[in-house]
Biopython code that builds the backbone (N, CA, C, O; Angstrom):
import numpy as np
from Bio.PDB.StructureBuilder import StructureBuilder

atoms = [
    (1, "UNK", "N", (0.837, -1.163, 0.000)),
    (1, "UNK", "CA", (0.000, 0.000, 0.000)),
    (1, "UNK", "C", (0.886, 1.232, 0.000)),
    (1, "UNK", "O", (1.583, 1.392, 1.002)),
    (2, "UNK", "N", (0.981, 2.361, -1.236)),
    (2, "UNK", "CA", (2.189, 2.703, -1.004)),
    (2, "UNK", "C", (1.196, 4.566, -0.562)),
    (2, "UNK", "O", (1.641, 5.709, -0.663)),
    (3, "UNK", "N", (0.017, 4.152, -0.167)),
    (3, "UNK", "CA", (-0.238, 5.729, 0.147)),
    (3, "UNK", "C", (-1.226, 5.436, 1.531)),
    (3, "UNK", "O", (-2.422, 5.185, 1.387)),
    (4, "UNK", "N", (-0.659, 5.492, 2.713)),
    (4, "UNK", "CA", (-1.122, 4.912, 3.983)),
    (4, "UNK", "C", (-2.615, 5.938, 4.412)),
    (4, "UNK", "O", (-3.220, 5.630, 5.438)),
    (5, "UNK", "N", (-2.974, 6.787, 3.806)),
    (5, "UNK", "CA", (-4.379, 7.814, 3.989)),
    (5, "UNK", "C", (-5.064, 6.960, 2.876)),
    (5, "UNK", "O", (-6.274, 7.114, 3.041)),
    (6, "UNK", "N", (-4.919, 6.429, 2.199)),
    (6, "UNK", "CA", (-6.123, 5.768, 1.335)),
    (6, "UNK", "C", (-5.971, 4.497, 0.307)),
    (6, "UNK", "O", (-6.311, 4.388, -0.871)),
    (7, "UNK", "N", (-5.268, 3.486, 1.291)),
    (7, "UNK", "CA", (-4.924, 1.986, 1.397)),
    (7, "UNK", "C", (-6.278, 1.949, 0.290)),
    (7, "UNK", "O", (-5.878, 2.028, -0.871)),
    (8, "UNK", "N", (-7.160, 1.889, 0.361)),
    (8, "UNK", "CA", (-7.975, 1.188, -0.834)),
    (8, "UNK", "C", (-7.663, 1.549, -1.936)),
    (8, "UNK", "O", (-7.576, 0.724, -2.846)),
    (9, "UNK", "N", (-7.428, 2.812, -2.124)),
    (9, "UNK", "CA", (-7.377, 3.002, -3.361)),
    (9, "UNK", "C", (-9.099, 3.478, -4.525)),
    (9, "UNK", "O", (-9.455, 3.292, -5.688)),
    (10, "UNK", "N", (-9.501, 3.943, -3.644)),
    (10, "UNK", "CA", (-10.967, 4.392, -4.147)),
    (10, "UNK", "C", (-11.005, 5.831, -4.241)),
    (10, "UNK", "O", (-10.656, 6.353, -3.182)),
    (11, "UNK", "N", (-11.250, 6.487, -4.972)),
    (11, "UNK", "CA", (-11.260, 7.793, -5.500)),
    (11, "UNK", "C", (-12.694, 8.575, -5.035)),
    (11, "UNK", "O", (-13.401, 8.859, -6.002)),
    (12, "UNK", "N", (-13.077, 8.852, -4.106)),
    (12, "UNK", "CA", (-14.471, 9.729, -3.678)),
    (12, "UNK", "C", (-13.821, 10.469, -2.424)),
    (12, "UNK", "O", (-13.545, 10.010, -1.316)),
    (13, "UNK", "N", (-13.653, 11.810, -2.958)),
    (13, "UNK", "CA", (-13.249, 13.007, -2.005)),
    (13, "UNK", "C", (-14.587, 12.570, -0.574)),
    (13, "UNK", "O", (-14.122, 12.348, 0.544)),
    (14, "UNK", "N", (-15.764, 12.511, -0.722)),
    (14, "UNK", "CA", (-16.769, 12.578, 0.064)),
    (14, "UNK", "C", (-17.309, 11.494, 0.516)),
    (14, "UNK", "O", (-17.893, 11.045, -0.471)),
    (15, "UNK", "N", (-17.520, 10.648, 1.552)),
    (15, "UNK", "CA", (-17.824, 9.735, 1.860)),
    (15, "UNK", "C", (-18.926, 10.012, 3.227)),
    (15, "UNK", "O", (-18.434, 10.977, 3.811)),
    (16, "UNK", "N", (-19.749, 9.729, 3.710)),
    (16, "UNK", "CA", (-20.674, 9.955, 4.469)),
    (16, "UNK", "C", (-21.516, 8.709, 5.117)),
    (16, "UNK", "O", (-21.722, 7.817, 4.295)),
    (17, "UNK", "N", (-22.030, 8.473, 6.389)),
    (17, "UNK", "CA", (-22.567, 7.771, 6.848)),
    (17, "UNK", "C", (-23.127, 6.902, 6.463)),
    (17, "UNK", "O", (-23.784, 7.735, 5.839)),
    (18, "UNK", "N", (-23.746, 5.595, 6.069)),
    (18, "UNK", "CA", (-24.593, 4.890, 5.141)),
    (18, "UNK", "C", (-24.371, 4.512, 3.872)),
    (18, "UNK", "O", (-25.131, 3.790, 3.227)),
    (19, "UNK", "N", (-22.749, 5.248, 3.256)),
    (19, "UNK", "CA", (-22.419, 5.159, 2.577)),
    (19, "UNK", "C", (-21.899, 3.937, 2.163)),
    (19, "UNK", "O", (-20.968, 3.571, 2.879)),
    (20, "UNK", "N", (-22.246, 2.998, 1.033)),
    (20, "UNK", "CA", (-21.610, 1.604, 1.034)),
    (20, "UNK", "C", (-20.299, 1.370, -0.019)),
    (20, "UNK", "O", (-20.125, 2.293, -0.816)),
    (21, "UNK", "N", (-19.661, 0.589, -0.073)),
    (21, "UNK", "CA", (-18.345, 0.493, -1.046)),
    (21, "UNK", "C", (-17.722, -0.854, -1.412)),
    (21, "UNK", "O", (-17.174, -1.576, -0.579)),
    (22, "UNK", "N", (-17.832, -1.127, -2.625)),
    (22, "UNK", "CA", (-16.723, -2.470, -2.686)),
    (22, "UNK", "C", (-15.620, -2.882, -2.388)),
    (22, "UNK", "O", (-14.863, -2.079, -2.933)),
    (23, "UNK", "N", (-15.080, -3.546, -1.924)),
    (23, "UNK", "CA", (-13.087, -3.377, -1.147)),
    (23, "UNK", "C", (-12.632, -4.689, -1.888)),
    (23, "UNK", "O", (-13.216, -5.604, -1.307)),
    (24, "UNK", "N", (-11.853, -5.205, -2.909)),
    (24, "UNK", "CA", (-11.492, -6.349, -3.233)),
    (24, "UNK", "C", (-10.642, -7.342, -1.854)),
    (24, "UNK", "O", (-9.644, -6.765, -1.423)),
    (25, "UNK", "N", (-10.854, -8.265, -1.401)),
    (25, "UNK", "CA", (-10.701, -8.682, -0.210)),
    (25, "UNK", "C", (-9.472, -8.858, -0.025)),
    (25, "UNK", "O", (-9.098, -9.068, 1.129)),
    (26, "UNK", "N", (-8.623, -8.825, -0.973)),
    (26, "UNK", "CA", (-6.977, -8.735, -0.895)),
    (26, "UNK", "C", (-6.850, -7.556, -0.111)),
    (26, "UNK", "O", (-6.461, -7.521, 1.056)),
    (27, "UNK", "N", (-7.196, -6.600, -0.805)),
    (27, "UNK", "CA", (-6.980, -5.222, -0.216)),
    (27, "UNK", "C", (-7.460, -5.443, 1.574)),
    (27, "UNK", "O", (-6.667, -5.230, 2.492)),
    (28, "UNK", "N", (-8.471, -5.766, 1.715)),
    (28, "UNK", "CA", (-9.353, -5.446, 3.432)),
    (28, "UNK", "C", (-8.357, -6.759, 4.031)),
    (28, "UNK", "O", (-7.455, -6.254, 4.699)),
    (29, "UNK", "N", (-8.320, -7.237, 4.021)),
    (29, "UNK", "CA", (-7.215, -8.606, 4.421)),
    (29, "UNK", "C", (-5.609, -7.804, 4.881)),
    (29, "UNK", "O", (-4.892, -8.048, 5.851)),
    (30, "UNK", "N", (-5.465, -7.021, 4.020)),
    (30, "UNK", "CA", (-4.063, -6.415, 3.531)),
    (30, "UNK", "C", (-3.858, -5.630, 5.131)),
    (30, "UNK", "O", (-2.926, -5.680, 5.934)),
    (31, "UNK", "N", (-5.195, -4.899, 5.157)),
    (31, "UNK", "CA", (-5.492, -3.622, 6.442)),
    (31, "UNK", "C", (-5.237, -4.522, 8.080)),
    (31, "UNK", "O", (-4.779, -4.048, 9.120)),
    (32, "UNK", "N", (-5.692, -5.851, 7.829)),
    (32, "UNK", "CA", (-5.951, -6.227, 9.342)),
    (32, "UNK", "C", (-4.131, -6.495, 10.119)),
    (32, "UNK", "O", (-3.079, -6.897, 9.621)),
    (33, "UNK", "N", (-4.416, -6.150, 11.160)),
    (33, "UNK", "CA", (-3.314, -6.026, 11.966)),
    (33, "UNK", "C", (-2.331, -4.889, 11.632)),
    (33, "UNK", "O", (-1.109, -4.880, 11.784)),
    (34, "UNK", "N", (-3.042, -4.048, 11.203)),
    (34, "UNK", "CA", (-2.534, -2.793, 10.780)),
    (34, "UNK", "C", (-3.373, -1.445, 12.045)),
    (34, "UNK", "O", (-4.446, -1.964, 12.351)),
    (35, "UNK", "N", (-3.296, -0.550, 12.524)),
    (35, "UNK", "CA", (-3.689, 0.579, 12.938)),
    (35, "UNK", "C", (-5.246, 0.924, 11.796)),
    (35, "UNK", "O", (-6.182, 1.597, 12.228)),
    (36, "UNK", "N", (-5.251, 0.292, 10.270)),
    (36, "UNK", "CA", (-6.549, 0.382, 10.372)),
    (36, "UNK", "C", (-7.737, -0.381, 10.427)),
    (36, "UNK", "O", (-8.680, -0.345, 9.637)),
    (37, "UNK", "N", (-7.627, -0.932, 11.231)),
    (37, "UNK", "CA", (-8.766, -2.028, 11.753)),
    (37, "UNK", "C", (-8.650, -1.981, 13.496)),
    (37, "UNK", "O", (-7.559, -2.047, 14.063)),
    (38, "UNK", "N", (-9.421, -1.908, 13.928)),
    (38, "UNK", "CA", (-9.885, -2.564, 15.019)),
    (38, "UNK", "C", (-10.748, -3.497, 15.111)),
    (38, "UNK", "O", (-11.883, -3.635, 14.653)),
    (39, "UNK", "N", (-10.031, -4.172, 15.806)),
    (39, "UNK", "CA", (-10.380, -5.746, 16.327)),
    (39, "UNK", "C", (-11.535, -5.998, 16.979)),
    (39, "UNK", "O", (-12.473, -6.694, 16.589)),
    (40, "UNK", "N", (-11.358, -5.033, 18.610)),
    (40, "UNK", "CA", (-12.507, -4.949, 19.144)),
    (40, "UNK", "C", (-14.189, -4.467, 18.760)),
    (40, "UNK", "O", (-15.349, -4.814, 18.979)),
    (41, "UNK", "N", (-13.445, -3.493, 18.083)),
    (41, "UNK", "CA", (-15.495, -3.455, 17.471)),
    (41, "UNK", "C", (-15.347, -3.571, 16.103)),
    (41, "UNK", "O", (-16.203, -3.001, 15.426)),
    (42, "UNK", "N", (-14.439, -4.190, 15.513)),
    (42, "UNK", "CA", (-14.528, -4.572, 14.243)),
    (42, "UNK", "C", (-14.811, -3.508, 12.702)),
    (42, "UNK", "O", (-15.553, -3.660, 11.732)),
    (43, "UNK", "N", (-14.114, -2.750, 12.971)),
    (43, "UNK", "CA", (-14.438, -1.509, 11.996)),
    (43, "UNK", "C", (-12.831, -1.194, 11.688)),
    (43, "UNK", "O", (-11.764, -1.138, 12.299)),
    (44, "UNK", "N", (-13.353, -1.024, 10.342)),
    (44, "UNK", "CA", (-11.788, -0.555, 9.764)),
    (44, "UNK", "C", (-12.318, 1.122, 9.676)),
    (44, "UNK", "O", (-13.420, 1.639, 9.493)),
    (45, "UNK", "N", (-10.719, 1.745, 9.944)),
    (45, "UNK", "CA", (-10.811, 2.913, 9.377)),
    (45, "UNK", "C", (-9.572, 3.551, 8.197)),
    (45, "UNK", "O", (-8.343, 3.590, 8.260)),
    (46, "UNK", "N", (-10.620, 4.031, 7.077)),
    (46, "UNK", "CA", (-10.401, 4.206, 6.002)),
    (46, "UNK", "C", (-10.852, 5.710, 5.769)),
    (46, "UNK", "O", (-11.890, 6.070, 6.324)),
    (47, "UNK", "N", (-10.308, 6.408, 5.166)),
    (47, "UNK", "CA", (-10.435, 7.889, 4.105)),
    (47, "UNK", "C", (-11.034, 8.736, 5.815)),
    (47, "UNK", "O", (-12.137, 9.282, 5.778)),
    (48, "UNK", "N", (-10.496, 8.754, 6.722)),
    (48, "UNK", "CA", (-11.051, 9.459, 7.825)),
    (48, "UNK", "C", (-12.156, 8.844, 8.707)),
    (48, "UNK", "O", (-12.319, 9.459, 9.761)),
    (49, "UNK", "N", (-12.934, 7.795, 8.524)),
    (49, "UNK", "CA", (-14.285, 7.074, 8.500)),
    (49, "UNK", "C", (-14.377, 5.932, 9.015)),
    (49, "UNK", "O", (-13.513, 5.086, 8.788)),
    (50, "UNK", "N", (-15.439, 5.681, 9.807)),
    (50, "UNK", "CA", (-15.170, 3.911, 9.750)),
    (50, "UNK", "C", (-16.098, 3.099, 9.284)),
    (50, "UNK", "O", (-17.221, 3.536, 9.032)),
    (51, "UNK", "N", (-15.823, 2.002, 9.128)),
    (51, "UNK", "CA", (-16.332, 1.041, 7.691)),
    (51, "UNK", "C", (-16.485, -0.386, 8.754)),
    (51, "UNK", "O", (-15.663, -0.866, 9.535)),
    (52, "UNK", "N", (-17.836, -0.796, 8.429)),
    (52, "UNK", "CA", (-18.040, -2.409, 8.734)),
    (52, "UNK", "C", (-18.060, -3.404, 7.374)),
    (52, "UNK", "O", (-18.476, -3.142, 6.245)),
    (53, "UNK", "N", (-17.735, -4.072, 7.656)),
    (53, "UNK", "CA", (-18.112, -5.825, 7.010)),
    (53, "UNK", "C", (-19.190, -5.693, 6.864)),
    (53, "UNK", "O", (-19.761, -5.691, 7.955)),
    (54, "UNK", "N", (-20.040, -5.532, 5.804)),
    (54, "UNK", "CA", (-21.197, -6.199, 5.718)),
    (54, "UNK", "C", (-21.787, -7.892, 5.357)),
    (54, "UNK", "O", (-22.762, -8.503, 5.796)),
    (55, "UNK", "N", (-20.676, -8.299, 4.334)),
    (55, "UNK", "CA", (-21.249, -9.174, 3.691)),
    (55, "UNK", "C", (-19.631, -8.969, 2.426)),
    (55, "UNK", "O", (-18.802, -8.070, 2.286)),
    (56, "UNK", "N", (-19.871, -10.492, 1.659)),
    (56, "UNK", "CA", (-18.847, -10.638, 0.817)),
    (56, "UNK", "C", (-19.319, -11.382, -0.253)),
    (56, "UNK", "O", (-20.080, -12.339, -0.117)),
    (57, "UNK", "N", (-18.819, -10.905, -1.505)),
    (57, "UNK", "CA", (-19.669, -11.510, -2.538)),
    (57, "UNK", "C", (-18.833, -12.193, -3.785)),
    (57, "UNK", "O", (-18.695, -11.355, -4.675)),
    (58, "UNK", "N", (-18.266, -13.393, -4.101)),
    (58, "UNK", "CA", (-17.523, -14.281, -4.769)),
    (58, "UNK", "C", (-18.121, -13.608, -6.012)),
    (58, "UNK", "O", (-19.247, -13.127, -6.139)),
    (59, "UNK", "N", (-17.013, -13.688, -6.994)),
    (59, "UNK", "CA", (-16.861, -13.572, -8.611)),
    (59, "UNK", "C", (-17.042, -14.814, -8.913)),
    (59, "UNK", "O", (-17.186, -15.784, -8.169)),
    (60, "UNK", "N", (-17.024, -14.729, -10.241)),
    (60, "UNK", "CA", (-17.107, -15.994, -11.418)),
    (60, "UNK", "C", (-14.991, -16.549, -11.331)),
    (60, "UNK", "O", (-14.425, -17.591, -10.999)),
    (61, "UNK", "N", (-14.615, -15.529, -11.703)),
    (61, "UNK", "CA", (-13.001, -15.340, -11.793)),
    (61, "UNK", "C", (-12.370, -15.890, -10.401)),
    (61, "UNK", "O", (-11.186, -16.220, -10.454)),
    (62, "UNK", "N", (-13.250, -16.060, -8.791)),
    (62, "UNK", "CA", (-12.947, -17.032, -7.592)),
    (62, "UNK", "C", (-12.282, -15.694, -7.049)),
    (62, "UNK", "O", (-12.021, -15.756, -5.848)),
    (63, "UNK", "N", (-11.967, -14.548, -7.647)),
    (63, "UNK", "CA", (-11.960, -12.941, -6.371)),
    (63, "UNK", "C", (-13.071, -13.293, -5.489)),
    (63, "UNK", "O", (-13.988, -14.106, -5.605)),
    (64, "UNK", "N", (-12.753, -12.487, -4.601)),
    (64, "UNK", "CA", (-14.094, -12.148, -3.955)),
    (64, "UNK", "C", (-13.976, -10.123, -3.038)),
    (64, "UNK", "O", (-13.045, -9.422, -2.643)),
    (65, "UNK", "N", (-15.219, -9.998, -3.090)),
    (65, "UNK", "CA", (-15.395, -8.658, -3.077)),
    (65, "UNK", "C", (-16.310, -8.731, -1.532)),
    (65, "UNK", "O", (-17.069, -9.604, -1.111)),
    (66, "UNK", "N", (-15.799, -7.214, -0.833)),
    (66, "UNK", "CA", (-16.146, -7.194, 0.401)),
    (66, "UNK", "C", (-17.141, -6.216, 0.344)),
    (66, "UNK", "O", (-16.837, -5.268, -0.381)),
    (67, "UNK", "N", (-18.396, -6.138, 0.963)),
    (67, "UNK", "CA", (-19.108, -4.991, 1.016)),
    (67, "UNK", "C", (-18.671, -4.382, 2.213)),
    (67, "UNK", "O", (-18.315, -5.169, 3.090)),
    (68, "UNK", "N", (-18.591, -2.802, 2.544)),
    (68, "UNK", "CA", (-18.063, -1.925, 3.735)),
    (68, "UNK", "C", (-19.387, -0.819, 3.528)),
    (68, "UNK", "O", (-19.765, -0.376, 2.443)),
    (69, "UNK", "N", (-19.944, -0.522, 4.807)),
    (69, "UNK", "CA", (-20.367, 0.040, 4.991)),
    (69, "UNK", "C", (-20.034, 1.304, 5.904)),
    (69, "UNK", "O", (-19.433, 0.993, 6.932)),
    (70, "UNK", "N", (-20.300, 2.678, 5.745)),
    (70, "UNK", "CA", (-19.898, 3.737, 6.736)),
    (70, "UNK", "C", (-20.257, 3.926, 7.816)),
    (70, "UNK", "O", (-20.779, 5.041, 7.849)),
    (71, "UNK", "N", (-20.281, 3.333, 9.003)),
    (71, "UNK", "CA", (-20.927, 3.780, 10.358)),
    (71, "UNK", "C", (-20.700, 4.817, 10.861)),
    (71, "UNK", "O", (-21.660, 5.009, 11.608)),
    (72, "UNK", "N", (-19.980, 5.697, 10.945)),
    (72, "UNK", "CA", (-19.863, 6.902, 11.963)),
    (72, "UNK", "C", (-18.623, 7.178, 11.526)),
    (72, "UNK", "O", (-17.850, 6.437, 10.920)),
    (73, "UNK", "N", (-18.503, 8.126, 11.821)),
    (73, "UNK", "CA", (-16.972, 9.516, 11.036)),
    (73, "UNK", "C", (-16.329, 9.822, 12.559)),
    (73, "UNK", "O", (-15.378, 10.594, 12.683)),
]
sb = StructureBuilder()
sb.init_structure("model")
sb.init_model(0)
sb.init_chain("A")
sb.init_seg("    ")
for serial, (resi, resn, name, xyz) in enumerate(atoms, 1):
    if name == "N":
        sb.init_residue(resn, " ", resi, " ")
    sb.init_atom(name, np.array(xyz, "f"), 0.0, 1.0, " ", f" {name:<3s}", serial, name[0])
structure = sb.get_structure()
C-alpha cells in the first residue's frame, strides 16, 4: 500500500454515513493487523471514516469482493 491515507485506493473526495463500497478482499485482508482495523469493534478505518463488514460476494473469476459500509466519522 504505497499511500497509507487511502490503502484502498478508491477515489471519492466525500464519503458519508450509510455510505456503502466495494473493497477487493486482498486489499481489506491487507489492512488487518494494521492501525486500520480494530479488532474490538470490528471496523476498519479508512479515508477518515469507519467502515463495517457487511457481507462478501464471490466472482465468477474465484476474487471475492467485500461490502463496507460507513458507520460513523
Amino acid at each position: 500500500m504505497n499511500n497509507p491515507s487511502n490503502p484502498l485506493k478508491v477515489i471519492k473526495p466525500n464519503w458519508k454515513v450509510g455510505d456503502q463500497r466495494e473493497v477487493p478482499a486482498t486489499a481489506l485482508d491487507a489492512l488487518r493487523g494494521t492501525d486500520a482495523y480494530d479488532s474490538y469493534e470490528q471496523l476498519y478505518r479508512v479515508d477518515g471514516l469507519h467502515w463495517r463488514l457487511e457481507g462478501r460476494i464471490s466472482r465468477p473469476d474465484g476474487s471475492t469482493v467485500c461490502l463496507l459500509r460507513c458507520v460513523k466519522e
